[in-house]
N, C-alpha and C positions, 0 to 999 in steps of 0.2 A: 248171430244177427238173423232175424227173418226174412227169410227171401224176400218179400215187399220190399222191405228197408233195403236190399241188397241191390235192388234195381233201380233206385234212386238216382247209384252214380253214371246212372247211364241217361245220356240225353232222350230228351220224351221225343216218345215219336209224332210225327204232323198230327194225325188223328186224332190221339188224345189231347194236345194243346189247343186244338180245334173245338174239343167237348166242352174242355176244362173254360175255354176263353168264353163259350156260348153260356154257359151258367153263372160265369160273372159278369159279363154282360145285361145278359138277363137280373142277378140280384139287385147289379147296379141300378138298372132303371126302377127297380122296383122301390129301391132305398130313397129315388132324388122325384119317384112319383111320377116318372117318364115312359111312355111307350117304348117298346125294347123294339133298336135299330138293329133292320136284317142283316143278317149275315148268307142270308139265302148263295151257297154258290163260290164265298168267299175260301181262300186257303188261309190256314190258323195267322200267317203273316199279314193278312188283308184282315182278319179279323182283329187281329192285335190295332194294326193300323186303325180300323174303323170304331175300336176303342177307346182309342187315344184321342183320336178326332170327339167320340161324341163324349166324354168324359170332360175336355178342353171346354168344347160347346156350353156344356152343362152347368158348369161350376161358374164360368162367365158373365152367362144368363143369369142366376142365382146373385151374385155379387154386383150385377145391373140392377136386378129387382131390389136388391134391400130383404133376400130372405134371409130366415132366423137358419146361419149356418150352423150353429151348435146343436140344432134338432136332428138338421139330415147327417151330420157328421156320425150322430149318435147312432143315425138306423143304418147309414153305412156298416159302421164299426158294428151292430149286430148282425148285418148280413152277412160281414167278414167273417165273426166269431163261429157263425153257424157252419160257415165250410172249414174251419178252423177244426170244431169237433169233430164234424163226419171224416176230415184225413185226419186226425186221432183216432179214430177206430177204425178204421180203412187199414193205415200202418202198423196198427198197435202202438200208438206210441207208448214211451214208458220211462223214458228220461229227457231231459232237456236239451241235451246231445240228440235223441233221435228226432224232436221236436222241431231243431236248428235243422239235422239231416233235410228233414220233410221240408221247410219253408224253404229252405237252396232252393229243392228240386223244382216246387210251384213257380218260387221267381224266375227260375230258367225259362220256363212256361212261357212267362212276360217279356221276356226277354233282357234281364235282372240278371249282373254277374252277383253273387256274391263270394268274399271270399274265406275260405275255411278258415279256421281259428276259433277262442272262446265262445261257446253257446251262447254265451249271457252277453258277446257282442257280434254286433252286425256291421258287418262292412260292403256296401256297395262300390263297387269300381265301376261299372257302366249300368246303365240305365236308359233302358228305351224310350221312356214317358220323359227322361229330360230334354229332348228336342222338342217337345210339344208344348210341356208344361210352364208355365210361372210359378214364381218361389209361391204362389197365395193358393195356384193350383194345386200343387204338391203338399202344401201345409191340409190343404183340406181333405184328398184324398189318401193322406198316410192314415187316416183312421180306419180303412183298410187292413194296412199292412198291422195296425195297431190289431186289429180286430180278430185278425187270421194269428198271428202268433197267439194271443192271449188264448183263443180255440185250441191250438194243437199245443200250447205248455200246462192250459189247466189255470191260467192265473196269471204269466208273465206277460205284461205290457212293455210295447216299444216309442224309448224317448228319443227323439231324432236330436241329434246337436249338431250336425253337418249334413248340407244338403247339395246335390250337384245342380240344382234350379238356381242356386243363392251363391253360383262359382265356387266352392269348395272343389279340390280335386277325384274326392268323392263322398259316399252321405254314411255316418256313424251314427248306428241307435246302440242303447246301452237296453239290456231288458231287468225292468225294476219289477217292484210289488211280488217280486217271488213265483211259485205259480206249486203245481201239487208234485211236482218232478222234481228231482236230483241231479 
């Protein structure tokens, strides 16, 4: 295994989840066509927080106005895809395993247990955004998480069928449509 991939198992340090959170931050606002809220100052946890917040905000406002959510959903889902790539070449990914590896680590990031088992499924146990979020919030922002896997598998999309917004004890995506990994 590549040292990259071998430091995965280890929790990211503040700094980096600080970085990491400042560029999805930033893509987010750029996906829903919103000015990107500072984080001037903040630590990765206050960043995470101030995410949560303006993502909640966003999606509200949106569902107030009557906007076409299947447009921004879309550029979501390609803002995700695009960081999705770059940690494919970042990690090398090269199987569907290492592709699984890598999304743990980023949800860790967020604050996202997930737990090991089949590549091809996804199990959350805790989930920072569900204190914040509504099942319509969360429906809307998984083209996200949609977006990021399909980047780092090559192809594999994630289908949610349990969500902890919608009281399941935790949220299950299955990943379909294949992807270019093994």
């Amino acid at each position: 295994m590549r040292l990259l991939l071998k430091i995965l198992r280890f929790s990211p340090p503040g700094f980096v989840r600080k970085r990491e959170l400042r560029k999805l931050i930033a893509s987010t606002s750029s996906a829903l066509g919103r000015p990107v809220p500072s984080t001037a100052g903040l630590s990765a946890e206050e960043c995470l927080m101030a995410y949560a917040r303006f993502t909640k905000s966003e999606v509200d406002a949106l569902v107030t106005r009557g906007a076409d959510l299947r447009v921004l959903q879309e550029r979501l889902f390609r803002e995700a895809q695009r960081f999705g790539m770059r940690y494919r070449s970042l990690f090398g990914v090269s199987s569907l395993q290492e592709a699984s590896d890598v999304d743990r680590f980023l949800y860790r990031c967020l604050g996202i247990d997930v737990l090991p088992g089949d590549p091809r499924e996804l199990t959350v146990s805790r989930c920072f955004f569900s204190a914040f979020y509504t099942p319509e919030t969360c429906r809307f922002i998984s083209a996200l998480d949609d977006g990021l896997f399909e980047g780092l598998s090559g192809g594999g999309r994630l289908r949610f069928t349990d969500r902890i917004t919608e009281g399941h004890a935790c949220c299950k995506a299955t990943v379909v449509n294949g992807s270019d990994l093994s």
